[in-house]
Every structure is written in C-alpha cells, then in structure tokens.
N, C-alpha and C positions, 0 to 999 in steps of 0.2 A: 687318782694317783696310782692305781695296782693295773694300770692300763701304760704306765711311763717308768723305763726305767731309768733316763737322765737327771740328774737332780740339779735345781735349780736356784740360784743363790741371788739373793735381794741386798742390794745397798739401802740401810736407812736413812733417809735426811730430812730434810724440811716439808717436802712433799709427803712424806710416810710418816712421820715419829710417834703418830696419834694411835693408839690403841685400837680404835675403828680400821682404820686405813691397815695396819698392823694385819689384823684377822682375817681383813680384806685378802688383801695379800697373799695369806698362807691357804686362805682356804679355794685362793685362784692356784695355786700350786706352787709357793715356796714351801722349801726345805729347809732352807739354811736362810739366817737373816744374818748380814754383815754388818759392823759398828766402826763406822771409819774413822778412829783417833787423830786423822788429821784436821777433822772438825767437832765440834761441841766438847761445852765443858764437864767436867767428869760428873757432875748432879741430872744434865741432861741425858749423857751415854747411862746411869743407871735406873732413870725413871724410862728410858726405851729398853732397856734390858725387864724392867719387870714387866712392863704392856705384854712385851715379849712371853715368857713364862705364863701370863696371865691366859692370855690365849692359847697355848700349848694346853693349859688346865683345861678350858674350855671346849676347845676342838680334841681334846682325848686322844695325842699320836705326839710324838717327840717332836721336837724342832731343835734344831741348832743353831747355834749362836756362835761366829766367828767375830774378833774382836783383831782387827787391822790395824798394826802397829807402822805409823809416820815411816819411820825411820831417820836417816840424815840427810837434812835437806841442805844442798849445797846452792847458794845464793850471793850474788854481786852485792854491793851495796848501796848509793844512792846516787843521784846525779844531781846536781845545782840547777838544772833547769827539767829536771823531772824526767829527761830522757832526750837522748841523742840517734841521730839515723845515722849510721856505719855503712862505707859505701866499700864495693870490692877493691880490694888493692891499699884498703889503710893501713896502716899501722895502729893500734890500739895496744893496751899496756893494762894486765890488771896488778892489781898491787896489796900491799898490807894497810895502807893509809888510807884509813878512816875518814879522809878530807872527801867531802861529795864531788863524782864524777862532772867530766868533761871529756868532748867530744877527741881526748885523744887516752884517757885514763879514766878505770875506777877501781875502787876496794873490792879484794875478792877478802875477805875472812876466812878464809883459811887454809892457813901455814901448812897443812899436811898436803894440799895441792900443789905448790910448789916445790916441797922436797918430793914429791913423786913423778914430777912433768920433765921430759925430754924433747929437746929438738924436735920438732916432729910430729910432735903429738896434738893432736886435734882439739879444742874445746869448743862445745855446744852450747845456746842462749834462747830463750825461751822456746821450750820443748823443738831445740834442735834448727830454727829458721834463724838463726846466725849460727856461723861457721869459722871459728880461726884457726890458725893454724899457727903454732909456735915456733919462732925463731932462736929465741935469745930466751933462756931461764936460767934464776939463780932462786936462792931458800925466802925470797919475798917479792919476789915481783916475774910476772911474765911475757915478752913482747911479744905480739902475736902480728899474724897479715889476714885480715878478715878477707876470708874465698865467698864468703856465702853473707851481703849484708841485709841490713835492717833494721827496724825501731830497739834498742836497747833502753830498757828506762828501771825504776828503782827496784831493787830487789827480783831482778830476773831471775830464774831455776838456772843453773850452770852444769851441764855436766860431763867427764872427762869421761869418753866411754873407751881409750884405747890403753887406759890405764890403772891397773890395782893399787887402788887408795888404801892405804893406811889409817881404814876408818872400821870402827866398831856397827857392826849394823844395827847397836841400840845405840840411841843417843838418849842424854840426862830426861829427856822428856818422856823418850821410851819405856827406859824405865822404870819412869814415874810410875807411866801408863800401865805397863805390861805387868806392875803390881797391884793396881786397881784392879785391873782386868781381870786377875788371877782369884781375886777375893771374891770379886762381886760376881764370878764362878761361871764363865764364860767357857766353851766346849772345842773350841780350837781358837789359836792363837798365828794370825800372819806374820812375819817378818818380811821388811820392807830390804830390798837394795843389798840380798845376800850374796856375797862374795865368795866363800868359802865356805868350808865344813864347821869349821872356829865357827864362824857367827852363829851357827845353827844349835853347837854344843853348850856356846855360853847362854845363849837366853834357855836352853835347858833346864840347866843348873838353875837358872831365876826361877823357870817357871815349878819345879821341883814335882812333877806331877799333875797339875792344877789342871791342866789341858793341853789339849795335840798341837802338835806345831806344823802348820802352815809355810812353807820357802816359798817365797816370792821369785819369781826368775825374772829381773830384769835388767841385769848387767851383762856382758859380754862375758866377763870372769867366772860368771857365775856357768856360764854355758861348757865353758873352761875345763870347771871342777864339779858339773853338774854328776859324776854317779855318785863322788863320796857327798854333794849332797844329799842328793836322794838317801844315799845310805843314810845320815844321820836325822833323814825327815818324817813327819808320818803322812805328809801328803806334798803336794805340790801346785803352785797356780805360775800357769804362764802368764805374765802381766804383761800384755803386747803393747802397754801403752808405752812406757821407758824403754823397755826393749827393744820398741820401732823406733825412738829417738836415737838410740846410743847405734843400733847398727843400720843397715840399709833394709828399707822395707822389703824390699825382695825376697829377701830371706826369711823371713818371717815364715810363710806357711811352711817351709821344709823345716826347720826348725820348731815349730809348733806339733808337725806329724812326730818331729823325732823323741821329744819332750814326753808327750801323750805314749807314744811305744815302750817307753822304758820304765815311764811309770804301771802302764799295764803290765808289762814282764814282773817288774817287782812287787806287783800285789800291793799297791799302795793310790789314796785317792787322786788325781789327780784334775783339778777346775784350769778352764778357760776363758779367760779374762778382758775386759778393755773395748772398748767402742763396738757391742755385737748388736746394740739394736741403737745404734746412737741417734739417728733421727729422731724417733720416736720419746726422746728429751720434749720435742715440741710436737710434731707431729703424729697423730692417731693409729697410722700407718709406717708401716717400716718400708728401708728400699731393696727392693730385689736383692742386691748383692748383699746387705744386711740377712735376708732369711737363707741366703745360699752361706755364708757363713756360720750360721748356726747350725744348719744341717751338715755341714761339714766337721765340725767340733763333733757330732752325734755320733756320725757314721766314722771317724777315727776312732770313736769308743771311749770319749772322755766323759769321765764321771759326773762332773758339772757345771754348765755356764752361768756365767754371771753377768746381773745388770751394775752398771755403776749410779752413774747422772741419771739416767733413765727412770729408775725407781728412786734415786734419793732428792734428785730435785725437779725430775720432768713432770711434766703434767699430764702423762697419762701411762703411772705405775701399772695400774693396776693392765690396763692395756699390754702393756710390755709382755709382763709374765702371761698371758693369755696366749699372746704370740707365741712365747716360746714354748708353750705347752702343745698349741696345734702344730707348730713344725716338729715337734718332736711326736706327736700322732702319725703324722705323714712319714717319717722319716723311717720310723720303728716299722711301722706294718708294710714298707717297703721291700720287696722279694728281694733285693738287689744288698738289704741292710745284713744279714745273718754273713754274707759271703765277703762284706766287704770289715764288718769287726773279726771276722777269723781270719783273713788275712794280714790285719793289723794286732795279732793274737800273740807272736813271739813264741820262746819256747820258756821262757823263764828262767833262765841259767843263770846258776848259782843261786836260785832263789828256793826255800822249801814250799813246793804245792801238797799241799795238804789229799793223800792219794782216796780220802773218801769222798771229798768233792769233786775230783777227779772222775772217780765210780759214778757219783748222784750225776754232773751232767751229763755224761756218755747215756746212761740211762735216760734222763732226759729228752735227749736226742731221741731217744729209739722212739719215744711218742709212749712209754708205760705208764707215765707220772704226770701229774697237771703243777704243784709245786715242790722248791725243797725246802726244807723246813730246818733250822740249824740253832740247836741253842748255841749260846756263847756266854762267856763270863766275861771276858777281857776285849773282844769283835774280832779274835784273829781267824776264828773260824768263819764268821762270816764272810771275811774280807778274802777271805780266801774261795771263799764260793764266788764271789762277786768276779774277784779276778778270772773265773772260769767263764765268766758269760755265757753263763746258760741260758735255755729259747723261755725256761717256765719262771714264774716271779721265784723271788726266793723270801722265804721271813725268816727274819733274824728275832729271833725269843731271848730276852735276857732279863734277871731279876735288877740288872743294874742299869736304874736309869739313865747314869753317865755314858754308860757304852751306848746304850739306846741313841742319845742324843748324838756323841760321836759316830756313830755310822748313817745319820741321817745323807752325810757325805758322800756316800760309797754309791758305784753304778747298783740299778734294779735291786737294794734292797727296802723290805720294807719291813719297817722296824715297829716293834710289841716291844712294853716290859709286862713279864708275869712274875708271880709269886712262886718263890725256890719250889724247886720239886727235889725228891729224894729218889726215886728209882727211872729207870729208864720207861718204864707203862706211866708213870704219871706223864714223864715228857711227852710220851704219843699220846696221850690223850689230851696234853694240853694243845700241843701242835693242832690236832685235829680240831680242837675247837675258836684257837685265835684263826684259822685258817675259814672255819667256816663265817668269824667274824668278819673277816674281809674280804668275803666273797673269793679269794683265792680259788676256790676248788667249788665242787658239788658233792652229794653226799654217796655218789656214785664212782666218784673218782679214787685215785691212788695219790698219795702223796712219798716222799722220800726223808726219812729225820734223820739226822746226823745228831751227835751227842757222845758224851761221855761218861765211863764210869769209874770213880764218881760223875753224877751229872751237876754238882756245883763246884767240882775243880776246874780252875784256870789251865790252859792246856791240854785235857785229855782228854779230845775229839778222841774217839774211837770205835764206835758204833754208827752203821748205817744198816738204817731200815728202811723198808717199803708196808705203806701200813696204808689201810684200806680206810675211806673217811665216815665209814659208817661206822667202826668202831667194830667190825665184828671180831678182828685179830690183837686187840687191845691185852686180851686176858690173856693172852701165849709168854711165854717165858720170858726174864728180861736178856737171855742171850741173844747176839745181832744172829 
C-alpha cells in the first residue's frame, strides 16, 4: 500500500460478505469497503459491517466503510402478459392506473413525473434501450412516440433525464436506511440521484455529524448545479452508470476529466465509478479498454476507483482488486504520470490551500525529504496535503480514529491513529517513528511534519518542520 497512492473501493455482496473473503480483500489492497442499501436486509448489512471492523482490528490500519444510499427509484408498473415489445413509431401511453399494462399503456406511479414533463421531453426504459418521446401530457397520464424500441416488461427503471423532478433524493426507505447507517457507525455516507444542493443539505441535517457525505453525480441537473454541490459535499463519486443512461455516452469522458478537476481544485475526495473492470464479473482477466480506463481515472488524479458486480457478485473479487493495484503500479512509476497530474492540477480559486503544505510539497519536489508527515484532528490538514500531490507518500497521524477512517478516501494518504501528544517534539518524534513503522523513510532520511500549536487543536496547522529520522534534531526547541 505505501507503494499506491489511488485508493481503491470494494462493493460488498454475495461473492464477498464472508469475513474470510472480507480480509482477503483489504489485504489485496481495499481501502474503502462499500454497503450497497439497495440490497440486503439491515441484519445482513450489519453482521458485514462488523466482519468489516473485525478485520480492520486484525490487519492494524484503518478502513472505511461507505454505506450507499438506493435512493428513488422511478419504475413502470406491470404488464398482463409479463411484457410487451414497443416498435419505432408507436404510440405508448404511461398513466396513474394501476390496471396491468398492454401493448399500448402502462402505470407509471408517479404523479410528480407528470406534473414535471413537457412536450418534448424524453423518457428512458430499462437503463435507457427504449426511448420516448412525449407528445401529449397532462398531471396523470403521458402519450409518448417510442424513437428507440424494445422488450418493456414489469417494473422497468424509467428515467426522465431532461427534466428536474420534484423528488427528494431520500426516499422513506432512505431514510430508514441512512438512520441505521448512521448508528451502526458507517464513515461516509452516498447519496443516490442528487439534483441539487437541497438534497445534499437535508440528508445533512439527518445525518447530524455521524459521517461524510458522499454526492453521487448521475443526473444531468446535477451536472447543472454541480459547484454548489461540491460546495455542500465532502467528497464526490462520478456514477457513469445513470449518467451514461440519462446523457449521450460520448460525453461522458469530458465530463468525467471535468468532475475529477474541480473536485481537485477544491481539495475534496473525489471516486470514480461504474463498469471499470466489468468483464472480470466472470472472467479472470480484464479487457484492454477495461485497464485503459482505469489508468485513465489514475492519471486524471482521482482519488478513488471503484469495483461494483465485480467484487460484490463476480467470481473473481479478489482478482479484480489485484488488477487494479498492478495498473496503478504501472501507471504511478510512469515518467509521463507526475506531468500529466500537474496539468490536471488547477489553481484552486477560491479554495484555502493550506500555505505549509504548499512549503512541505515544493520542498518535496526539491528531492530534501522522503515523506510528509501531518498530524490532524479533524483531516483538513491532511486533505489538504493530498490536494497538493506531492511525489513523497504523505502520513496522516491523528488520535481520532473517525478521521483516520474518513481519510482512508483521500489520494496517497496513509493513514496512523496515535495517542495525543502535548508538544510539537513529542509529534516529531512520534512522526518519526509511525514513519519508520511503515517503512516510509530510512533512518538516514529527512522527513517534513506539519502540526499545530496547540497540537491537539482542530484547525491550528501551523508549524512546519524538517526533522532528521534519526532523531538527532528531536531535542531542539519546540519553535518551527
């Protein structure tokens, strides 16, 4: 792991839930394990939340746990003969009536899509392979002219991607969830099908602290109002799978560079999402354009990819993430990778860069220092070295394991919790030795510690040193 700076996020399911499988996993190189609420019931999601933990104890190094919130799922309702084929140029009709479809109507449930929809407006059936297009709407029913036909059959996913719905992006179930979640003490929290800032602020309020919130981007709206998301987020996942349904795949990769840049401006995590090693659901091996994608996510300079089916129900988990640990070997000791994350670097405007990780990378650069070392209380100082991509690893020191876990997230950090220290010599001397714990350095080396005085106040980075790893400069004064 003190060899990769991308961090790597694991979907749990059927294929992983085991304890075994679990450690497998993390000790092939997850970070982050994901709980996806749109499956398993909530005794399941918390006996794989403790495997989870159990192993974290075991392998002695944080992990996190993100806890993926459904959200609202928009769904047809049934057909009399199980399912009808829609040919170009019909007429189809969805409506409020409950009565099981036929091959000219069916129940769409719900009324906030109708008073939303316009002449004009487009709607999508299972993940987007039908296509209508609306004629005629009034507050319960819609006539459409199918451009794009196909098998429609019960309870298809429906979605309106040219239009801002009048939907909560928690639904009763979310909520349920994203209260379970919250208790049984989960370290970042996703939000599913976020539209605005609103969605982002009330599940806030829900969550009250409990854990970081995750924005989902896979609406068109959301691309819309994507700063003042960010602004209200504490990280971000591009989810290309809804997102390539609702817009034209084409755009997808510019979009995805644009996503990833502003979350780096902003000093904030940002993962990369959605069929990156999809083959490998079944097969052992990935395909070419599969590991050119991955490498691509890397060298944009996002924080972290994610398996979905891959690891939660393919059969060859533990494969996947291997994969994605050697492409990210390759990708990092690439001459071509240093040049091509400082171009995707930004300047961060309007954002505060923290100016003594500013100092520790520049220094870094010069080639004086082998790592930097940064305690934190709350991760903004870390998070704030990370957004500097600097070439040396960086460790994040904090007595709180919460934060620990919460920056397992973040690019090239690697995360320690130790026990409070009161002066800025105990920090360089703890530095010095979680650092030679993880082989970070040699005892020949220089490292760089950032810190504050107080060093267990939240906020008061303020000290940067350069401290030798032998300890001989340990005993000199605690001013920087």
């Amino acid at each position: 792991m003190r060899h990769r700076n991308v961090k790597i996020l694991a979907t749990l399911g059927p294929s992983s839930s085991t304890k075994s499988v679990i450690k497998e996993l993390a000790s092939a190189g997850v970070n982050v394990f994901r709980l996806n609420m749109s499956h398993g019931a909530h005794k399941d999601i918390a006996e794989i939340h403790g495997h989870i933990r159990n192993v974290e104890r075991e392998l002695d190094r944080p992990i996190a746990i993100l806890g993926d919130l459904q959200g609202p799922k928009l769904r047809c309702g049934t057909f009399a003969n199980g399912s009808e084929l829609l040919s170009k140029g019909d007429v189809f009709v969805f409506d409020l009536d409950d009565t099981p479809g036929d091959i000219d109507r069916v129940g769409l449930p719900h009324p906030e899509i109708f008073k939303a929809l316009e002449v004009g407006s487009t709607l999508l059936v299972n993940d987007g392979l039908i296509r209508l297009q609306v004629e005629e709407c009034t507050d319960s029913l819609a006539k459409c002219r199918v451009v794009v036909g196909g098998k429609i059959s019960n309870r298809k996913g429906v979605n309106v991607p040219s239009v801002l719905l009048p939907l909560s992006a928690l639904s009763e179930k979310d909520r349920l969830d994203l209260e379970f979640l919250a208790e049984l003490g989960v370290d970042w929290m996703a939000l599913s099908f976020v539209q605005k800032p609103e969605d982002v602020l009330e599940a806030r309020e829900l969550i009250n602290g409990r854990a970081k919130i995750v924005s989902k981007i896979e609406k068109p709206a959301a691309i819309d109002a994507f700063d003042a998301i960010l602004e209200a987020s504490d990280g971000i996942m591009v989810a290309r799978g809804d997102l390539g349904v609702e817009l034209p795949v084409q755009k997808l990769p510019a979009i995805q560079k644009q996503l990833v840049r502003s979350c780096r401006e902003a000093g904030k995590p940002v993962i990369v999402a959605t069929q990156m090693l999809e083959s490998m659901i079944s097969s052992p091996v990935p395909t070419r354009a599969e590991v050119s994608d991955v490498a691509t996510a890397m060298y944009e300079g996002a924080d972290a990819i994610m398996l979905s089916a891959e690891s939660a129900a393919g059969e060859h988990p533990i494969e996947a993430v291997a994969t994605m640990v050697n492409v990210a070997h390759e990708v990092e000791t690439d001459t071509n990778y240093r040049a091509m994350l400082e171009a995707g670097q930004g300047k961060g405007m309007g954002v505060y860069r923290n100016p003594l990780t500013i100092a520790a990378r520049e220094i870094a650069d010069s080639g004086d220092i082998r790592a930097i070392c940064c305690f934190t209380q709350s991760g903004s100082t870390a998070l704030s070295a990370a957004r500097e991509r600097p070439i040396v690893p960086v460790l994040a020191l904090t007595p709180d394991t919460n934060t620990a876990r919460h920056l397992c997230l973040a690019w090239g950090l690697h995360c320690k919790t130790i026990q409070p220290v009161d002066r800025f010599k105990g920090a360089v001397s703890a530095a010095i030795q979680a650092t030679l714990t993880l082989e970070l350095a040699k005892t020949t080396d220089t490292i760089a510690v950032t810190a504050g005085l107080p060093v267990h106040k939240s906020g008061s980075t303020n000290v940067l040193r350069l401290a030798k790893m032998d300890g001989s400069d340990v005993d000199q004064s605690d001013a920087a």
